[in-house]
Residue, then its C-alpha position, 0 to 999 in steps of 0.5 A: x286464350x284471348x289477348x287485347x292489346x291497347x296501343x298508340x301505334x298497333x301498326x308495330x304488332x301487325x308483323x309479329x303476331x301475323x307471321x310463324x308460330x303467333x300465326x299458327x296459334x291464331x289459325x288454329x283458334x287456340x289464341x285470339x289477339x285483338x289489337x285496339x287503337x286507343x284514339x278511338x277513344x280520344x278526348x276530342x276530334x283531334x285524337x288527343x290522348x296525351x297532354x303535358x305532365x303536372x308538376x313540368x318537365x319534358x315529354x308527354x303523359x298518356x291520360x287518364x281518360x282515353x285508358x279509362x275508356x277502352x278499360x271500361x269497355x273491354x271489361x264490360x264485354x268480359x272478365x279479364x284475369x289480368x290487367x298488365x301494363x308494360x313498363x321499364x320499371x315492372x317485374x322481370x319477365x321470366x319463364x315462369x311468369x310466362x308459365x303462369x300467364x298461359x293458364x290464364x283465359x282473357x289478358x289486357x295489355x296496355x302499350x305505353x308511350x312518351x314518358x308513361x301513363x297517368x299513375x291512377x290508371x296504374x293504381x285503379x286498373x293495373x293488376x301486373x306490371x311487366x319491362x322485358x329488361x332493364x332498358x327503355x324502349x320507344x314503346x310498349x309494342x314491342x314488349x307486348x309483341x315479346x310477352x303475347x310470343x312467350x305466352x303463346x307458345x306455350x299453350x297446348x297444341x300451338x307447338x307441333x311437337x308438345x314437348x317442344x317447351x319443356x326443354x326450353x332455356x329457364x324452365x326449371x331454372x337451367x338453360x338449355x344444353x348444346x343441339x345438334x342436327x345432321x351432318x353428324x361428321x362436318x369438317x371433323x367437327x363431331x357430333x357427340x357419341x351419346x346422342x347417336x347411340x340410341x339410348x334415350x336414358x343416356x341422352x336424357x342424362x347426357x341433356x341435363x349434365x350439359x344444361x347443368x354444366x352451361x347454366x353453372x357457366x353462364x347463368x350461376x343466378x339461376x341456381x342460387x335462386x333455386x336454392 
């Protein structure tokens, strides 16, 4: 899979997509992120790629020509599945976004700033828009960092263990249950018999009545939104 990733300030993605897993992915070819600095395609000498918004009002607005550019040229060089723009007032990311996205080959991420991006870009380029909550950060960045992590992960051979992510919280709308590692006795608090009994069918059940259990209690959504 192969990600580009339009920014203001690529400077925010450099720690997140070269340490750990993001890391791995990128080593073992299994996903290639590229990183471009929009001011190189600026309107003028002095790296502009933002101006005042029509109509007033306070912050700037990201231009239409600089995104225009870099599109045109990324989409030039390859056929992209998707064109995302991260945004407070996108879609929700969940798992199964992230699931779908997976299975994608090429994706375009477009990090805004000040107050946004000229809607045209949105209306002519933007096949998806994505927030990663319902608040308002300084930039895409970081959202990107967050999106290009729960896509990544997922794709085969990047996690040691395959199985790994199908046990994560929100795949198949449940959270996921309690975990425990040795000592299986600290301070007398006790890891629970089932999980050191050896039967993996009483541990797999054991698994699904404790994700069951803990997304009834603090996650109930999630089951309304199954059915």
């Amino acid at each position: 899979m192969r990600i580009d990733i339009i920014s203001v300030v690529p400077e925010l993605l450099e720690s997140p997509l070269q340490h750990s897993i993001m890391k791995r992915a990128q080593t073992k070819g299994l996903l290639e992120v590229q990183v471009h600095h929009l001011r190189q395609w600026a309107v003028n000498e002095y790296g502009q790629v933002d101006d005042y918004q029509y109509g007033g009002g306070a912050g700037m607005v990201m231009m239409c020509e600089p995104l225009a550019k870099a599109l045109d040229q990324l989409m030039a060089e390859r056929r992209y599945d998707e064109i995302i723009y991260l945004t407070p007032d996108g879609a929700t990311l969940s798992q199964g976004m992230a699931n779908s996205l997976s299975l994608k080959e090429n994706l375009i991420m477009i990090c805004g700033h000040y107050k946004g991006i000229d809607d045209r870009i949105r209306q002519h380029y933007i096949t998806k828009e994505i927030s990663i909550g319902d608040y308002v950060l300084s930039g895409g960045e970081l959202a990107a960092a967050v999106l290009v992590d729960a896509i990544g992960r997922l794709l085969p051979g990047v996690l040691n263990d395959e199985t790994s992510a199908l046990f994560d919280s929100f795949q198949d709308n449940l959270l996921a249950p309690p975990v425990y590692t040795r000592p299986a006795d600290f301070r007398g608090w006790k890891v629970p018999d089932v999980l050191l009994s050896g039967d993996p069918k009483k541990v797999e059940d054991w698994r699904y009545e404790q994700a069951l259990r803990r997304t009834r209690e603090r996650r109930p959504d999630l089951l309304q939104d199954e059915g």
